[in-house]
C-alpha positions as MATLAB code, in Angstrom:
seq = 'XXXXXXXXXXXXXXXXXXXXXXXXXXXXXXXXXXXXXXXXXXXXXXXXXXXXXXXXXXXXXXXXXXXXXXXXXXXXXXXXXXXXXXXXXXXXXXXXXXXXXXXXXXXXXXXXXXXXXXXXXXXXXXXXXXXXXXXXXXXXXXXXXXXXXXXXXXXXXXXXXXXXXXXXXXXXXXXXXXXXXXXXXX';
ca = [
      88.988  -24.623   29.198;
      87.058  -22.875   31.738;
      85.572  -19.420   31.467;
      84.698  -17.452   34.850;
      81.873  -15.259   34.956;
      78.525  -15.112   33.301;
      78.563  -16.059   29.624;
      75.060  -14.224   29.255;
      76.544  -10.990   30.381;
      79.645  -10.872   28.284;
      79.262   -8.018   25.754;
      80.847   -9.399   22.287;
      80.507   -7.896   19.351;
      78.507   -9.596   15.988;
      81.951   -9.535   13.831;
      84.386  -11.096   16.684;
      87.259  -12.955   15.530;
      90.869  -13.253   14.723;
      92.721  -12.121   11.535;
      95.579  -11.456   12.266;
      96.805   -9.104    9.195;
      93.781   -6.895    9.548;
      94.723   -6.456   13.164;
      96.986   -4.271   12.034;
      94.626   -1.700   11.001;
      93.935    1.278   13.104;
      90.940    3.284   13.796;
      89.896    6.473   12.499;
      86.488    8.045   11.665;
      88.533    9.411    8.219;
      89.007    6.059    7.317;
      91.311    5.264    4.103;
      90.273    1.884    3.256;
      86.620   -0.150    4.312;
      86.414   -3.751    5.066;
      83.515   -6.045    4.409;
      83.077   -9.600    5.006;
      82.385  -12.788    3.439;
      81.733  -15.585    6.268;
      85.248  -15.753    7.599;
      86.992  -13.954    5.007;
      87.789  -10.307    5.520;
      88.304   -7.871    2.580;
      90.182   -4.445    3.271;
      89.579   -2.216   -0.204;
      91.356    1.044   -0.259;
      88.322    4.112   -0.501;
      90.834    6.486   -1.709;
      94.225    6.685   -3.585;
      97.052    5.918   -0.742;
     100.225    6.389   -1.435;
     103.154    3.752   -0.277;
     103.891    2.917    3.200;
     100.929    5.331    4.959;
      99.213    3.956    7.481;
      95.480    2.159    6.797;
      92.641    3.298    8.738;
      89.183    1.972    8.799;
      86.041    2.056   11.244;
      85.910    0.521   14.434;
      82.392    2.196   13.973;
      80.517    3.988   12.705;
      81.678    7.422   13.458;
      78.268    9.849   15.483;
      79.900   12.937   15.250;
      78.767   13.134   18.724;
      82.426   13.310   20.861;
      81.210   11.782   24.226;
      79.361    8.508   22.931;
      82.103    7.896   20.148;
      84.641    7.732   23.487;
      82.539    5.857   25.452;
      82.607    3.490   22.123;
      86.023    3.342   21.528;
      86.850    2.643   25.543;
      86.194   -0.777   24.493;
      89.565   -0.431   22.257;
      91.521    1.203   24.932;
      92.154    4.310   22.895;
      90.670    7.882   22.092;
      89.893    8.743   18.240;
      92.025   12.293   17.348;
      90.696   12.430   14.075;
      89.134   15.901   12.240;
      86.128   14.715   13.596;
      86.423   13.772   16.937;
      88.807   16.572   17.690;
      85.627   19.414   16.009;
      83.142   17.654   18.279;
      85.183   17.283   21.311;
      85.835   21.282   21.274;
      81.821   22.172   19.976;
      80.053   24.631   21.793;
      77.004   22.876   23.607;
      74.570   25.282   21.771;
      75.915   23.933   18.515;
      76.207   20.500   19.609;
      72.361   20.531   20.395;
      71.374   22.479   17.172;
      72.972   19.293   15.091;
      71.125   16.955   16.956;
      68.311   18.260   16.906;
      68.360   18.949   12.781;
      69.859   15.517   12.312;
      66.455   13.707   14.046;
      64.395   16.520   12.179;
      66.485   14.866    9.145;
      66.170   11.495    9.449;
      62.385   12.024   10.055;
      62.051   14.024    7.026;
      63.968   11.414    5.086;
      61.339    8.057    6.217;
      57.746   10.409    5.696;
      56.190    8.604    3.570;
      55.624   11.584    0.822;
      59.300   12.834    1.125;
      59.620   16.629    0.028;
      62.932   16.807   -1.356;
      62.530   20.714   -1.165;
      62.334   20.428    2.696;
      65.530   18.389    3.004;
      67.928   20.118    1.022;
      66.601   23.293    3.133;
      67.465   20.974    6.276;
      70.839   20.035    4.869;
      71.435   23.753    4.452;
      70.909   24.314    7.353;
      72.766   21.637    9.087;
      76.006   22.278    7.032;
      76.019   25.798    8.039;
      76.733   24.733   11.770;
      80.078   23.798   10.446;
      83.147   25.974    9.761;
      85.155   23.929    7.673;
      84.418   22.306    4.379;
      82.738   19.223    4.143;
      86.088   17.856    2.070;
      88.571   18.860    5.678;
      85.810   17.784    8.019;
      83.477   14.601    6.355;
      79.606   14.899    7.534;
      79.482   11.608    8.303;
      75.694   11.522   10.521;
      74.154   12.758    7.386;
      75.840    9.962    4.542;
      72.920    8.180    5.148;
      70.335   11.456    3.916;
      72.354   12.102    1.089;
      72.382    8.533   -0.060;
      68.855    8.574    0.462;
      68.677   12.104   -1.502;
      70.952   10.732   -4.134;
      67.831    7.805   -4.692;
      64.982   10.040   -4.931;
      67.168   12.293   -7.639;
      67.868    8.855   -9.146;
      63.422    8.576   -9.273;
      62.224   12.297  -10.064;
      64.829   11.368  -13.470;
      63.812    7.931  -14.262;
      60.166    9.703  -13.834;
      61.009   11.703  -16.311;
      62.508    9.299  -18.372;
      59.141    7.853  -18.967;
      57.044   10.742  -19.229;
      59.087   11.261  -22.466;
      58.374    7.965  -23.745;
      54.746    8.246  -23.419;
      54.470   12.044  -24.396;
      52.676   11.113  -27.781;
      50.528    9.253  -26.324;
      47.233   11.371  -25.972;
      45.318   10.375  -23.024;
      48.935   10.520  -20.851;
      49.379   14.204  -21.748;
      49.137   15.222  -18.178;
      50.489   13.654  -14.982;
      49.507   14.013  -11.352;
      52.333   13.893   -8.697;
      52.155   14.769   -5.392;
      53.860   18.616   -5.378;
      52.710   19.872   -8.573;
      51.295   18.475  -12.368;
      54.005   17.883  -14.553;
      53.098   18.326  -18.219;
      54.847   16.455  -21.293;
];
């Protein structure tokens, strides 16, 4: 077989191949069902309860919330997403538009400081989700899964901190410890 063209140049993607089952399975950035891979065996889990015969929906990719580069994206497919999402950022205001970007990169710096103030997130989250009108259960925040994941971990430290402060509270000389905001006493 002969290919024409520049192999070089040919854009492919990492996870190219054939199944022909999972073909079947349509885009949407409200996905009800995630697949993950091992080697050459693809695995399609359901990420929700779905009822018989509905259509399954999982990510092309990973959905931006930003209209214009998730249709350049999905060009590749031949189609246009007309999910919640897509649909809320196609019809944004620009000022809007700009005022997410711009607290999502303030976000995602706050989130890999290297003394993380989990104050000054949550405030930025605030923030953020007030440039939405719907709830975040109609209309998924899906740029910021990643900060809340990452919130969700440093929780999952300030309580296994205090886990052990507890354990060493009759311990004299550990009476007092130093963190970085504040002294915590036990």
């Amino acid at each position: 077989m002969l290919l024409e063209g520049n192999i070089a140049e040919t854009k492919m993607h990492h996870s190219t191949g054939i199944w022909l089952k999972a073909s079947k399975v349509n885009h949407s950035c409200m996905a009800n069902c995630k697949r993950s891979f091992i080697g050459d065996l693809q695995i399609i889990r359901a990420t929700q309860d779905i009822l018989a015969n509905t259509e399954l929906f999982f990510w092309y990719r990973e959905p931006t919330c930003d209209y214009a580069d998730m249709k350049k994206e999905m060009q590749h497919w031949g189609f246009e997403c007309t999910c919640n999402i897509c649909d809320e950022s196609k019809n944004l205001v620009k000022d809007i538009s700009r005022k997410r970007k711009t607290l999502l990169i303030g976000l995602q710096r706050s989130i890999k400081q290297k003394h993380v103030s989990i104050e000054r997130v949550e405030r930025q989250l605030k923030v953020y989700e007030a440039t939405f009108k719907k709830p975040a259960t109609e209309l998924p925040r899906m740029s910021v899964f990643n900060i809340y994941i990452a919130l969700s971990k440093f929780y999952g430290k300030t309580q296994q901190l205090k886990n052990k402060l507890r354990d060493v509270k009759d311990k004299p000389r550990m009476r007092m410890w130093k963190t970085r905001d504040d002294e915590m006493m036990v």
